[in-house]
N, C-alpha and C positions, 0 to 999 in steps of 0.2 A: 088461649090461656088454660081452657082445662084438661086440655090436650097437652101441654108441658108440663103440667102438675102433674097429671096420671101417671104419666113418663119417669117423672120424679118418684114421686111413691113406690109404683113397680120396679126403679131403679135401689132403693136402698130396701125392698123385701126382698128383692133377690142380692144386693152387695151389703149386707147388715154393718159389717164391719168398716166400709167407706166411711171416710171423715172428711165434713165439707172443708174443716176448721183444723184438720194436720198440715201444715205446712212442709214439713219434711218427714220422710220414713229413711229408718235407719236398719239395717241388716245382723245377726247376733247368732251366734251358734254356741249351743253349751254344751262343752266336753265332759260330763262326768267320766273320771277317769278311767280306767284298764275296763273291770268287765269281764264275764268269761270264766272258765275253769281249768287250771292246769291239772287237774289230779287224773280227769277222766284218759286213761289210757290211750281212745282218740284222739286229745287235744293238745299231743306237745309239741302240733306244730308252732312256732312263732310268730312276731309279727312279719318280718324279714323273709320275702319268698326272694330268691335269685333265680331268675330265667335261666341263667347261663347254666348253671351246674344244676336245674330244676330242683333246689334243695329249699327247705328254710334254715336261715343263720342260726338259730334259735332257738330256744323252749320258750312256750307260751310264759308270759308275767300274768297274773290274774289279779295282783293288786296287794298292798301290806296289810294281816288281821294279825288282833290283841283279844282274847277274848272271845266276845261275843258280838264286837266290833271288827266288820270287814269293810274295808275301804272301798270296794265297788257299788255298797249298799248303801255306805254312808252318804258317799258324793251323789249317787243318784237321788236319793231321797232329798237332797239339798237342792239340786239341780234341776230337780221336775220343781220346786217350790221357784227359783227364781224364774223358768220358762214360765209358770202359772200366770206370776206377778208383773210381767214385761207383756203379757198377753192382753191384759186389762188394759194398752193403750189403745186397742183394736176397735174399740167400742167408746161410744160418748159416756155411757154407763161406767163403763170397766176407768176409762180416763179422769171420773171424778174423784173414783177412790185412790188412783193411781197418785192423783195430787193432791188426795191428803195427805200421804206417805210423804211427798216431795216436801210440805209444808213443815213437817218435823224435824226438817234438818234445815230448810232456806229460811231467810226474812221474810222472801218474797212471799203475797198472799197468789198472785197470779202467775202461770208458768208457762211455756212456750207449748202450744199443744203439737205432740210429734207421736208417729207410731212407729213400736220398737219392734221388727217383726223376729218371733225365735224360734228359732229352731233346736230340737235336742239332737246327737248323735245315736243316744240310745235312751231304750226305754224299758228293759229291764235290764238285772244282774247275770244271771246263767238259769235258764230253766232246762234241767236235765231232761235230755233227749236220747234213753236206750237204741233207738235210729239212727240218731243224728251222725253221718258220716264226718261231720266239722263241726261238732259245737260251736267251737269259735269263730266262725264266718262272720258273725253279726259283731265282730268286738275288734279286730283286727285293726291297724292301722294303715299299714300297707297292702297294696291289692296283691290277689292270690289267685291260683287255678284253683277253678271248681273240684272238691276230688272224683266225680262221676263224668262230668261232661269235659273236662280240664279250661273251660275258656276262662280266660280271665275275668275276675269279680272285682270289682271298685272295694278298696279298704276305706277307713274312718277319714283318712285325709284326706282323697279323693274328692269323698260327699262332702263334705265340708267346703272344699275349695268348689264343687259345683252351686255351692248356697252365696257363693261369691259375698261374703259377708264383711264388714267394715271392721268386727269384731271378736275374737274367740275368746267365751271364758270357758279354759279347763280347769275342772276340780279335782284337788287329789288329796291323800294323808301320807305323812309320813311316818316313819318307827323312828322314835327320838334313841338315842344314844342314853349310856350312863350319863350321869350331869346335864343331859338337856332339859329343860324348865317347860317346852313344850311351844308354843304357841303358832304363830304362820311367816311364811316365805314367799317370795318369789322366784320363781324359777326363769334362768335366761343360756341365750345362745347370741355370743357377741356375732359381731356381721364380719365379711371380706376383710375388712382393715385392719382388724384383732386377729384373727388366723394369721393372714398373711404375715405377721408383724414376730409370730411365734416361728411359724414358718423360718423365716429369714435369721431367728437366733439358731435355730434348731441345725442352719447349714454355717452358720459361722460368720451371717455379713450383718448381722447386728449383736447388741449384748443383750446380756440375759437382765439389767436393770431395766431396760425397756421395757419388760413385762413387768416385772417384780415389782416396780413404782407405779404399776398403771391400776386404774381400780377393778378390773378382770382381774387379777393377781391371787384373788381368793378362788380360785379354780376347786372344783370337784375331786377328791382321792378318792378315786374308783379303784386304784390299784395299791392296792398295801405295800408298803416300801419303796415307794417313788413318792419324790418331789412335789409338788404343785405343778414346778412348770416342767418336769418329764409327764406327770398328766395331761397338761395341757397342751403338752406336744404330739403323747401320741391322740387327744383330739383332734389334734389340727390336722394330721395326715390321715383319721380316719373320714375327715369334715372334707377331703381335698381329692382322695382317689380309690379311697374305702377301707384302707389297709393297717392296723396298727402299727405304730414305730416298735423299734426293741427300746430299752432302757434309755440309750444315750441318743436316741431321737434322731439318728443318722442314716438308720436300714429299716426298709420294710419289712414287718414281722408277716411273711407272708403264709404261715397258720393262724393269722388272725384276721379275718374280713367278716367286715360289717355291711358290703354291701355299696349297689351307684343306687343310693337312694333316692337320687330326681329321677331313674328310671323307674321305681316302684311303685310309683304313683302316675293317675291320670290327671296330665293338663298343659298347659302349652312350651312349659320348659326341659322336657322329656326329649331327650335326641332319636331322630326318626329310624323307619328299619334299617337295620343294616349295623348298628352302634357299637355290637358284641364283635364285630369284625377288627375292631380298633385296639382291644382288649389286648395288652403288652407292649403297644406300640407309643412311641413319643409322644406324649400329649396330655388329654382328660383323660384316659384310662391305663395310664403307665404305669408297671406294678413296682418301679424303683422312686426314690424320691427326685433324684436327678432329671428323671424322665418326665418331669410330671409338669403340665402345664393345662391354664386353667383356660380350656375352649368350649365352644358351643354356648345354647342359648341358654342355658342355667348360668353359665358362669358370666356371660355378661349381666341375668336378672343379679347374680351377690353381687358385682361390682354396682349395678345402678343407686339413684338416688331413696329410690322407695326401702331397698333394705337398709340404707343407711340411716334414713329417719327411723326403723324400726326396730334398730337393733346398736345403734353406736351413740355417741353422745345422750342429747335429751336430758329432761326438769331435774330427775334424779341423780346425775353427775356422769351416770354411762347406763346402758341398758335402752337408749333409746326412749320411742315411745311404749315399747312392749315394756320396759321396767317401769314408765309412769303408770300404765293405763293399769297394771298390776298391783303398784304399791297404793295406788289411790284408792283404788277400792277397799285392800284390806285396812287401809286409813278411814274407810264407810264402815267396814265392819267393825272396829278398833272402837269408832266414835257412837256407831247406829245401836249396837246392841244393849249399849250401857243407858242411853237415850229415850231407846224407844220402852224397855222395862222400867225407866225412870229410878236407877240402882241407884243408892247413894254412893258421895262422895268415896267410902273407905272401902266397895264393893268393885271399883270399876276394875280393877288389878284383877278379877276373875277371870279376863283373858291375859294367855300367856302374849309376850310383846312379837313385835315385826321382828323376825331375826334376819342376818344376812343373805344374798340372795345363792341359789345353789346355780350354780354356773357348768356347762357343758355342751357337750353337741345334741342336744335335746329335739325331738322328731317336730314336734307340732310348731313350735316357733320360726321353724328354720323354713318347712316346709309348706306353709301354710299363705295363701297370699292376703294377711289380715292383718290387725295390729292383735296379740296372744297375751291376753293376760292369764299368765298359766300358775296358780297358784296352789302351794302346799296349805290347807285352807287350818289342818290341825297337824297333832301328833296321836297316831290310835292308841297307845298305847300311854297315855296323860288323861288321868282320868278328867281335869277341869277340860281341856280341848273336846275330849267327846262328851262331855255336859253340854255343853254352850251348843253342841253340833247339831245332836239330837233334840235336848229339851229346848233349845231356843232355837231351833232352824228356822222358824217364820222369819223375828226379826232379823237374821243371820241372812234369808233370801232378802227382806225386803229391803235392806241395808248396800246387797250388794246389785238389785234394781234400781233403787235412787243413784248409786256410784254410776251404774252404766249410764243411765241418765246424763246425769251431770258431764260424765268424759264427751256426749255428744254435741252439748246444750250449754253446758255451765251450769253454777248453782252458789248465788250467793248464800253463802254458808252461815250461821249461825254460832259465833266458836263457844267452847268451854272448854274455859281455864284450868280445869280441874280432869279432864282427861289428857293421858300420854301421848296421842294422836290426833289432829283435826283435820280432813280434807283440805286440798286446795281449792276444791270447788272452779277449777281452771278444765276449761275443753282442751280437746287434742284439735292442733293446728290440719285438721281434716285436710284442706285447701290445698294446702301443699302437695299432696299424693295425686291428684290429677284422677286418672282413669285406671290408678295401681289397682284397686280393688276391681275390677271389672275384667281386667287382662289375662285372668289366671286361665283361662279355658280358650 
């Protein structure tokens, strides 16, 4: 007997963070967004490296500033506060405080005890390096040659999908337009079924209401003077063989590649050596639209069932799980921060509302083998958005801790009547996805 007790003790001095009383751990990765510097003369490489022509597609993005508000600095500062607070479930200690926070939004006085384990992508902004031959190594998305040794280096996606996690929150800011009011979004990239379905208008064996009535319909204008759905057209063919359409969605604009981006990444949906051989030939890498057919092991992952739960249907009406797990939270931050400052009634309208989601071929959702709550969390350039960000970023993390929570676990909720937003307080049907989250490597 005091021979298992000792065993015991020497067991949780060296494991402090073991919990007898966690029934389940859950995985989490938090993307504060861009990062980086585009100004530094060495850093206009991209994120976009292509093997084939050993070029980047790109100049470096470093993120939207207004001021004295930079979005790489904001989301980070935001972002180390929700890692801090998902950390506290690691400990017995860390876990009572963790459910007091839970108790401010649930009925419930008792809560399922579980450890959130998180991980950040980054942990600073840009620290100038008169040396540094790649500033931006550490910020990248996609993987790149070293510039001294040339071997290949794992981008932000990469590690992410090596943390094989159940969970992605990315944080970003947007620059509001004239007449935007400011507040937060979701950001989404519909699945296989939605491409395909533009696809098929774009060659003339469907009609163009098929999109136009569907709720993807509010598509992205990246390109000034096209449509909605000639944007969303030449998404689809940049989403299919890397290539942009011309206008009428019929020819490959072939001065415009973005790239085989399942190949710029490490992990198991990556076609083996030899791929760049294929390049022009009938098939996945056809540089006409005629040509073009969806083969190999990426193209059977977007037809399976995993990216369909993740990205098609779902609570929200489309968007999958990646637009619930999304919208829910900013419905935590909607509801937490007015909550947890205890604002009155005619105060709570100091966040700007949920606006529509921004819709495109967007990297992390598509590429990521997790469910992506990828959220525009403000507007920098609205001065009440970067109030709430900065002066209230505790309750702003702790709000969107209890969310993650919640999507894991559930969380009988508490409502008030008198805020525009209430959580559902509803888990994501986890169960369903099988060993999706484990496969990615």
């Amino acid at each position: 007997m005091f021979i298992k007790l000792s065993l015991t003790i020497l067991f949780f001095v060296f494991f402090p963070s073991f919990s007898l009383f966690a029934e389940d751990e859950f995985r989490i990765v938090i993307d504060p967004g861009h990062g980086g510097v585009a100004k530094d003369p060495k850093a206009n490489h991209g994120d976009k490296y292509d093997s084939v022509s050993q070029t980047f597609l790109e100049s470096y993005k470093q993120g939207t500033e207004h001021g004295k508000f930079k979005e790489r600095a904001v989301v980070l500062a935001l972002g180390k506060e929700v890692h801090h607070i998902l950390k506290l479930t690691e400990t017995e200690e860390g876990w009572r405080e963790f459910e007091s926070y839970l108790k401010k939004f649930s009925k419930k006085t008792n809560h399922k005890r579980v450890i959130l384990r998180s991980h950040l992508t980054r942990e600073s902004s840009y620290d100038f390096d008169p040396e540094s031959n790649d500033p931006n190594a550490a910020y990248r998305l996609y993987d790149f040659p070293n510039q001294k040794t040339g071997i290949r280096e794992k981008g932000r996606l990469s590690k992410i999908n090596e943390k094989k996690p159940q969970l992605v929150l990315s944080l970003h800011l947007n620059p509001a337009s004239k007449g935007q009011v400011g507040g937060m979004a979701a950001v989404l990239t519909p699945g296989y079924k939605t491409f395909q379905t533009i696809r098929s208008i774009s060659e003339k064996k469907n009609k163009a209401e098929t999109f136009l009535k569907s709720p993807w319909s509010d598509w992205l204008v990246f390109h000034s003077g096209w449509s909605k759905l000639e944007n969303a057209t030449a998404d689809a063919w940049i989403y299919f063989h890397g290539y942009w359409s011309v206008k009428d969605g019929k020819t490959a604009d072939l001065n415009k590649f973005e790239g085989y981006r399942q190949n710029m990444i490490t992990w198991k949906y990556a076609d083996g050596t030899g791929w760049e051989k294929k390049i022009g030939n009938k098939g996945a890498y056809a540089k006409s639209h005629k040509d073009f057919q969806p083969e190999g092991k990426f193209w059977e992952r977007e037809k399976g069932k995993g990216e369909g739960y993740r990205r098609e249907g779902g609570r929200e009406g489309f968007g999958g799980d990646n637009h619930y797990v999304t919208k829910e939270l900013m419905r935590f931050v909607q509801y937490g921060v007015p909550t947890l400052l205890k604002k009155p009634k005619e105060k709570y309208m100091e966040l700007g509302p949920i606006q529509k989601p921004y819709i495109s071929t967007y990297s992390l959702p598509t590429y990521t083998n997790a469910l992506c709550a990828f959220i525009e969390i403000g507007y920098v350039n609205r001065s009440r958005d970067m109030k709430y960000l900065t002066e209230n970023k505790r309750e702003v993390a702790i709000s969107l801790a209890v969310g993650i929570y919640s999507l894991f676990i559930g969380l009988d909720m508490k409502k008030n009547p008198n805020l525009p937003y209430n959580p559902k307080g509803k888990k994501v049907n986890w169960e369903r996805y099988g060993n999706y989250f484990d496969e990615v490597l």
